[in-house]
DOPA-993496 format. One record per residue (C-alpha): residue in three letters; x, y, z. Coordinates in steps of 0.02 Angstrom, whole numbers, plus 32768, in hexadecimal, padded with zeros to 4 digits. Each point is the difference from the previous one (the first is absolute). Layout:
<recs>
ALAXYZ ...
</recs>
This chain:
<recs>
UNK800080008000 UNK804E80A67FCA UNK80168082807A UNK7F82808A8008 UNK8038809C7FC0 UNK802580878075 UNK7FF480C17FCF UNK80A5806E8067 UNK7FAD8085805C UNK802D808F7FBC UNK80308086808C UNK7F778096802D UNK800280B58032 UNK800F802880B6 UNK7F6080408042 UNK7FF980C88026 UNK7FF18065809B UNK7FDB80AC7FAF UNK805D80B28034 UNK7F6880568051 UNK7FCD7F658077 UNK80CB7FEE8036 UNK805280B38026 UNK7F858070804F UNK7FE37F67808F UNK80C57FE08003 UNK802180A28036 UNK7F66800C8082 UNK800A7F488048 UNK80817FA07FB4 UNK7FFF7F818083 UNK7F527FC07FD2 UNK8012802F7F5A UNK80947F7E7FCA UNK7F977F798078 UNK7F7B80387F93 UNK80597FE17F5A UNK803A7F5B8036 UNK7F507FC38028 UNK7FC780347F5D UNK80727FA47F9F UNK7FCA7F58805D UNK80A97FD27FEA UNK8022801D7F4F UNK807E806B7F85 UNK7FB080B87FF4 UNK804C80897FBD UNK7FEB80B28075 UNK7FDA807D7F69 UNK806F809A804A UNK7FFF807B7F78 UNK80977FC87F91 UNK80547F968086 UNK7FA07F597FFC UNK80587F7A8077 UNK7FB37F3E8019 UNK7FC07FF480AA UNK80307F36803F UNK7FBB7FBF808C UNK7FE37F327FEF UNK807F7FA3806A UNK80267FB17F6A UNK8017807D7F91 UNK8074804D808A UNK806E7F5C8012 UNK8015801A7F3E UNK804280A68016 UNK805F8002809C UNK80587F4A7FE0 UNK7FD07F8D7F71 UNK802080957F5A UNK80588086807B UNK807280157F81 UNK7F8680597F90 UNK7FC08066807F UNK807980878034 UNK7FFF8071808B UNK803F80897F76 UNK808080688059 UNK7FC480937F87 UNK7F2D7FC98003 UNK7F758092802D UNK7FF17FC680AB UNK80AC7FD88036 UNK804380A77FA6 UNK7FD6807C8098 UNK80427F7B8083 UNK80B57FD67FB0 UNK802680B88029 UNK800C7FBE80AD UNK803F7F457FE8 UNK805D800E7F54 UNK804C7F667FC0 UNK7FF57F9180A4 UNK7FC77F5E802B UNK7F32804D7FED UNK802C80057F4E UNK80127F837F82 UNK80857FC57F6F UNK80B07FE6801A UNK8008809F809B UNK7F7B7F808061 UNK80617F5D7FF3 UNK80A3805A8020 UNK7FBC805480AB UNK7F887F4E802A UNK80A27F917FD9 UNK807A80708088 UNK7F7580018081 UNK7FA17F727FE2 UNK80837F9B807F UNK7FCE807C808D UNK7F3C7FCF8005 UNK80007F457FE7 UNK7FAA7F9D8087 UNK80897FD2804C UNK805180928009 UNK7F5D806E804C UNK7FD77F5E8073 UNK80D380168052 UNK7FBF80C08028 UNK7F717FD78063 UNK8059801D80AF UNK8032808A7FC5 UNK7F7C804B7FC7 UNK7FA07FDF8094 UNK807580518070 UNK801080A47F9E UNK7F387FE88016 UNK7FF97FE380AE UNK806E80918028 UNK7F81805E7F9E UNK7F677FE1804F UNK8051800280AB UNK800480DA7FD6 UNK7F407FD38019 UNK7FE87FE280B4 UNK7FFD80BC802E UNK7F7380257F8F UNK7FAC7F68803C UNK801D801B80BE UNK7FA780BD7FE4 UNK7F717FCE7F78 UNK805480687F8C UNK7FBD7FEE7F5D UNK807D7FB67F71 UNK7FFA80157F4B UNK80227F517FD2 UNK801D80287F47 UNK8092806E804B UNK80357F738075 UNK7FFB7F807F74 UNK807C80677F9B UNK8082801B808C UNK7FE57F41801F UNK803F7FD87F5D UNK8068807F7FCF UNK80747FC48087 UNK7FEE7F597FF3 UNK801480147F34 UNK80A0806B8007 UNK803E7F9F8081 UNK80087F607FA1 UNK7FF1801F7F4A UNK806580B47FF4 UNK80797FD98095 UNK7FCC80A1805A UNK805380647F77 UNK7F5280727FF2 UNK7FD8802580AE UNK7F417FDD8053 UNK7FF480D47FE0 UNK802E800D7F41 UNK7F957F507FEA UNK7F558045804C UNK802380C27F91 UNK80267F7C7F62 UNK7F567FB4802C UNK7FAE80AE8010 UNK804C800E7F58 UNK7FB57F697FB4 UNK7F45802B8045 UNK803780AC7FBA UNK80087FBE7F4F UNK7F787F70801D UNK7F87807F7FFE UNK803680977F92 UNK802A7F7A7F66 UNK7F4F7FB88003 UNK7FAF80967F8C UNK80867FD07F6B UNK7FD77F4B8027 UNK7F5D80197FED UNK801480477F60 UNK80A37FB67FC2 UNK7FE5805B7F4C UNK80298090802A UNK80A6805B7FD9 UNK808B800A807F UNK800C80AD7FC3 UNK7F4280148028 UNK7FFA804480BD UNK7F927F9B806A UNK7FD1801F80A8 UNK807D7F938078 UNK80A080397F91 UNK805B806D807C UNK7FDB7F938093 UNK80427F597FA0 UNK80A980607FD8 UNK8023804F80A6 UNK7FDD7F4E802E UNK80897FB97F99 UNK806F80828022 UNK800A7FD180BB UNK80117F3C7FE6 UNK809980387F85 UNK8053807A8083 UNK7FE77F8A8088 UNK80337F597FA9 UNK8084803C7F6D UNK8086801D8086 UNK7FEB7F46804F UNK800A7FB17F62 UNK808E806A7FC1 UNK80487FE880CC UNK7FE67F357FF8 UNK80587FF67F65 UNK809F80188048 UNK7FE37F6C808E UNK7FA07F7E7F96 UNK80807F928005 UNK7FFA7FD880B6 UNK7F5580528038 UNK7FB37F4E8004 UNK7F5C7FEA7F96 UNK7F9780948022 UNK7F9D80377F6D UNK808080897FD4 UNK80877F90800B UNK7FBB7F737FA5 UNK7FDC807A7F73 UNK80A5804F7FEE UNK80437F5C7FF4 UNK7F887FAE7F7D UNK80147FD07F59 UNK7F9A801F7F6A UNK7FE27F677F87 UNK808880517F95 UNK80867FFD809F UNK7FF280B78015 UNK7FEC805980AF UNK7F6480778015 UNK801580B87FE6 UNK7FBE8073809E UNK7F4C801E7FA5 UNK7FF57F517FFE UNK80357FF080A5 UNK7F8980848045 UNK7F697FD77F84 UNK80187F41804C UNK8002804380C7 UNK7F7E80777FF1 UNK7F947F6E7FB6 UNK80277F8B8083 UNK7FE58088808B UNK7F487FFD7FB3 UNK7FE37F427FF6 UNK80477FEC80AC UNK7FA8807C8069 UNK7F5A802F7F98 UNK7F937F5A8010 UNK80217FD980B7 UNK7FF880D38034 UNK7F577FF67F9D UNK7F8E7F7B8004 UNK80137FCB80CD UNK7FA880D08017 UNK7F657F847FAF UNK80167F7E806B UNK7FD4804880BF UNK7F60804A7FD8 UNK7FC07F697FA2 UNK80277F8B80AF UNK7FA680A4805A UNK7F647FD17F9A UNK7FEC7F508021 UNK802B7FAE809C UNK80127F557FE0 UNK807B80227F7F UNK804F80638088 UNK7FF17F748081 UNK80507F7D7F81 UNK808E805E7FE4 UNK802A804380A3 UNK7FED7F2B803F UNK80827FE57F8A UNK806280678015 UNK7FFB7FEC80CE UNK80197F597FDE UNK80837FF57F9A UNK8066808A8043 UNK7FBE802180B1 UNK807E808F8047 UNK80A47FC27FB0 UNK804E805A7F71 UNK7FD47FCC7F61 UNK80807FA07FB4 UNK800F7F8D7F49 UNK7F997F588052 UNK7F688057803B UNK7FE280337F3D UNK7FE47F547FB4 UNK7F747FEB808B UNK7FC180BC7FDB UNK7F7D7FBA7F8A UNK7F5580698015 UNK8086809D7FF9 UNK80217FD27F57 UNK7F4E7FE47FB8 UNK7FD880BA8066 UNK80AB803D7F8A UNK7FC27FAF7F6B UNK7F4B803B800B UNK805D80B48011 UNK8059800B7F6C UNK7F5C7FBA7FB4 UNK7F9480828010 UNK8089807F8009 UNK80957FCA7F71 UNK8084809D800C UNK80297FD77F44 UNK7F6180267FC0 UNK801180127F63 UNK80707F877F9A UNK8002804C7F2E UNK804E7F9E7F84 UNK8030802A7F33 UNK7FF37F6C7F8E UNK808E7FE57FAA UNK7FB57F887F79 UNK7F3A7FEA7FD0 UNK7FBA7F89806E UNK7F5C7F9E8027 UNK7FB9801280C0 UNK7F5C7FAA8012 UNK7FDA80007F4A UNK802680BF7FFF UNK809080437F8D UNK806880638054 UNK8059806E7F85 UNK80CF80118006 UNK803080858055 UNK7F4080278070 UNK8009802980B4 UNK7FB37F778070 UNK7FBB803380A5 UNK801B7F878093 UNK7FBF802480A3 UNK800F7F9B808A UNK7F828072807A UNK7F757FE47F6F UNK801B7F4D7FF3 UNK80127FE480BD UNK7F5D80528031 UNK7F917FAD7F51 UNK7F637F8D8035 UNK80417F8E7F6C UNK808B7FD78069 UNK7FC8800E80AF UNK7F877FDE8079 UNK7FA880AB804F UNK80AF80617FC4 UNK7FDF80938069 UNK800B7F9C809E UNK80977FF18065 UNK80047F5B8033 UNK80AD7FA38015 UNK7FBE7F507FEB UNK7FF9801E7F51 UNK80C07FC77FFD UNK7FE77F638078 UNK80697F8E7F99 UNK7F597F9E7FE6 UNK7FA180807FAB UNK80A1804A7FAB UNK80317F5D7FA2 UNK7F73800C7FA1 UNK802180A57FB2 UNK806480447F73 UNK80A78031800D UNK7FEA80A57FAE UNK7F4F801D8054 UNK808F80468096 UNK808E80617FB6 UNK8024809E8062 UNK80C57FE77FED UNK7FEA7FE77F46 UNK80337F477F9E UNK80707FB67FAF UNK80AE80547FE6 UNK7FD080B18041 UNK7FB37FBD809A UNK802B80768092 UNK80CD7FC6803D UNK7FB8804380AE UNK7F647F848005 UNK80447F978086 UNK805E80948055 UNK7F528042800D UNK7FA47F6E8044 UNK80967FE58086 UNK800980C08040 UNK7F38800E8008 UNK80077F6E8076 UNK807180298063 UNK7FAA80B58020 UNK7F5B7FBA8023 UNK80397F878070 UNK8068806F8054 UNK7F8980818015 UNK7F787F9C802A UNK806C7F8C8081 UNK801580A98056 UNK7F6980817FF4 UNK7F427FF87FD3 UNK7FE780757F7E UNK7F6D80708029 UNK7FBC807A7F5D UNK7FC780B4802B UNK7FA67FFA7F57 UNK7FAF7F497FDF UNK7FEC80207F38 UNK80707FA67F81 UNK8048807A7FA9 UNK7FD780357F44 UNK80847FE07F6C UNK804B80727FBB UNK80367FDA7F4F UNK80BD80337FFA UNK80927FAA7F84 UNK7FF87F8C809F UNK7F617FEB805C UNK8011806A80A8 UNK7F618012809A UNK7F7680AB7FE8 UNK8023801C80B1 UNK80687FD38099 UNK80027F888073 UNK801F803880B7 UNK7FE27F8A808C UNK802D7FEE80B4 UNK80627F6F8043 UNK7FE47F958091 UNK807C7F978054 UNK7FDA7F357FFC UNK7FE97FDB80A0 UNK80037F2F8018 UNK7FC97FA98090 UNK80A07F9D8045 UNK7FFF7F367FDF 
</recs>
């Protein structure tokens, strides 16, 4: 019996998501707006119709693991594309970039984030982050409120610097270079909004971003050009380890490269952790047996000891609170790609050289993907319920080659804050409401989070 005859499918035109339903709303709520989008496509290739600039919106895990890993050769990050055209004034060619700048910069520093590596700094980490939170007993002992996004960045900036930078940027200069990158977070956003438009156009946000940039380059230039002189035996700090490197040609780095590939890491190590745990305290203020879980857990894994490498294996609820975190709230929001070559994503040509629009906060929160999205609810990544579910239905460090180097930095440092801090001190909010998002290059909280701490006090055995 012959075979029946089969007819190829020919590939179809993206659906449309026209100009006047897209910018008036992105501007106003663009939050709800991108949710929105991502709804409306029910998972499928649309095209956002923005004027003359008209980039493929991708949201099916699928489609995303075809991106980010299985044809991520074809989809560039495109060191010179619309969107990352306002941000390389910042990063340059650096490890956030892509073609031969990236793999030189992810092939030097690569060796300092592997597993192994991060797990060996644990103790250390933890005692830069105990000596940290021990500054927070006064304020505790007189109900004095905190600001815990302001704690959360001393907390790592010492920690960070401390173990990554060898204390070569002092806890000062790294809390004014994070002022600097909030600075430039939010004063970019108009340009990426509307990514046509001219450098030589002004936009609001202009003179912020380059007084920005200006104090990241009079603050770092003179370390890098300072650390050149004792690479050799400074150990493998970041500036060291760069000075050292080799490109894949066998040459050394220039000082731009040097500095473009610091600044970059002094984002990807600070930014995520500094950000996202603001999020996390108001969510336990809202429900208490979320609370309750991970305060047990942490009680009972840590009691009143230090926190220390074993307790983090057993640390397990922790993680699925972290997880659920960077699930609703992905720093890395926004993820565009160029096509290098034509290609097919769920039966929709994508055209060589089109922008494709990845988002991890759109997928993350889509009712495709996820049960009641909106909810904050942990058990969501019990390794039960998270087997069953796409790789690339969870991406907020990215996939495939350009996943984030700090990933597992990240998950280590957020533990070991949480635990610390909530080994130590209830965490009491003076205003219960989860804060808005405010849509930034990075994804930063509406409002702040102050809170009052009070002491643990445990009944003795």
């Amino acid at each position: 019996m012959a075979a029946p005859h089969t007819v190829p499918v020919q590939p179809r035109r993206a659906g449309s998501v026209p100009l006047r339903q897209v910018v008036p709303n992105l501007f106003r709520e663009p939050v709800h707006t991108l949710v929105d989008i991502g709804e409306r496509s029910q998972g499928e290739v649309v095209k956002l119709s923005l004027g003359a600039f008209r980039p493929y919106l991708v949201t099916r895990p699928e489609h995303l693991q075809r991106v980010l890993r299985e044809n991520s050769e074809n989809y560039a990050r495109a060191g010179d594309g619309l969107h990352w055209r306002p941000l390389k004034r910042l990063f340059g060619d650096g490890i956030l970039g892509d073609g031969e700048h990236w793999r030189n910069g992810r092939e030097i520093l690569q060796p300092l984030f592997t597993a192994r590596r991060i797990d060996s700094l644990v103790d250390r980490l933890a005692g830069t982050i105990e000596k940290v939170v021990d500054e927070l007993d006064e304020p505790a002992r007189t109900g004095q409120p905190v600001d815990m996004g302001t704690v959360q960045a001393r907390i790592v900036c010492s920690a960070i610097m401390e173990v990554l930078f060898g204390n070569k940027i002092s806890v000062p200069q790294a809390m004014r270079l994070i002022e600097a990158q909030d600075a430039i977070a939010s004063s970019v956003m108009p340009r990426l909004l509307v990514p046509w438009a001219p450098t030589s156009m002004p936009m609001p946000g202009d003179r912020a971003f380059r007084q920005a940039v200006e104090l990241i380059d009079d603050m770092l230039l003179p370390i890098v050009r300072a650390s050149r002189t004792t690479a050799e035996s400074d150990g493998d700090d970041i500036f060291a380890t760069l000075w050292r490197g080799r490109t894949e040609g066998g040459a050394r780095l220039n000082e731009r490269q040097v500095r473009d590939n610091a600044v970059s890491m002094i984002a990807t190590a600070t930014e995520t952790t500094i950000t996202v745990l603001t999020w996390l305290w108001p969510h336990i203020a809202q429900d208490e047996r979320i609370a309750e879980r991970l305060y047990g857990e942490i009680d009972r894994v840590v009691g009143d000891a230090p926190v220390r490498r074993e307790h983090l294996r057993e640390l397990r609820y922790t993680r699925q609170v972290l997880d659920e975190l960077v699930r609703l709230y992905p720093i890395g929001w926004l993820m565009p790609r160029s096509a290098v070559r034509a290609d097919v994503l769920g039966g929709v040509r994508i055209e060589a050289g089109a922008t494709v629009v990845i988002s991890p906060f759109i997928t993350q929160r889509m009712s495709a993907f996820w049960d009641r999205p909106e909810v904050f609810d942990p058990d969501r990544f019990d390794p039960g319920q998270a087997r069953n579910r796409h790789r690339y239905a969870h991406f907020p460090f990215g996939g495939g080659p350009h996943q984030c180097i700090g990933m597992h930095l990240f998950y280590l440092e957020a533990t070991l804050i949480v635990a610390t801090l909530l080994s130590r001190f209830r965490i009491r909010l003076q205003r219960p409401a989860v804060p808005g998002i405010k849509l930034a290059a990075a994804l930063r909280p509406l409002e702040r989070v102050e809170v009052t701490l009070e002491p643990v006090r445990r009944v003795p055995a």
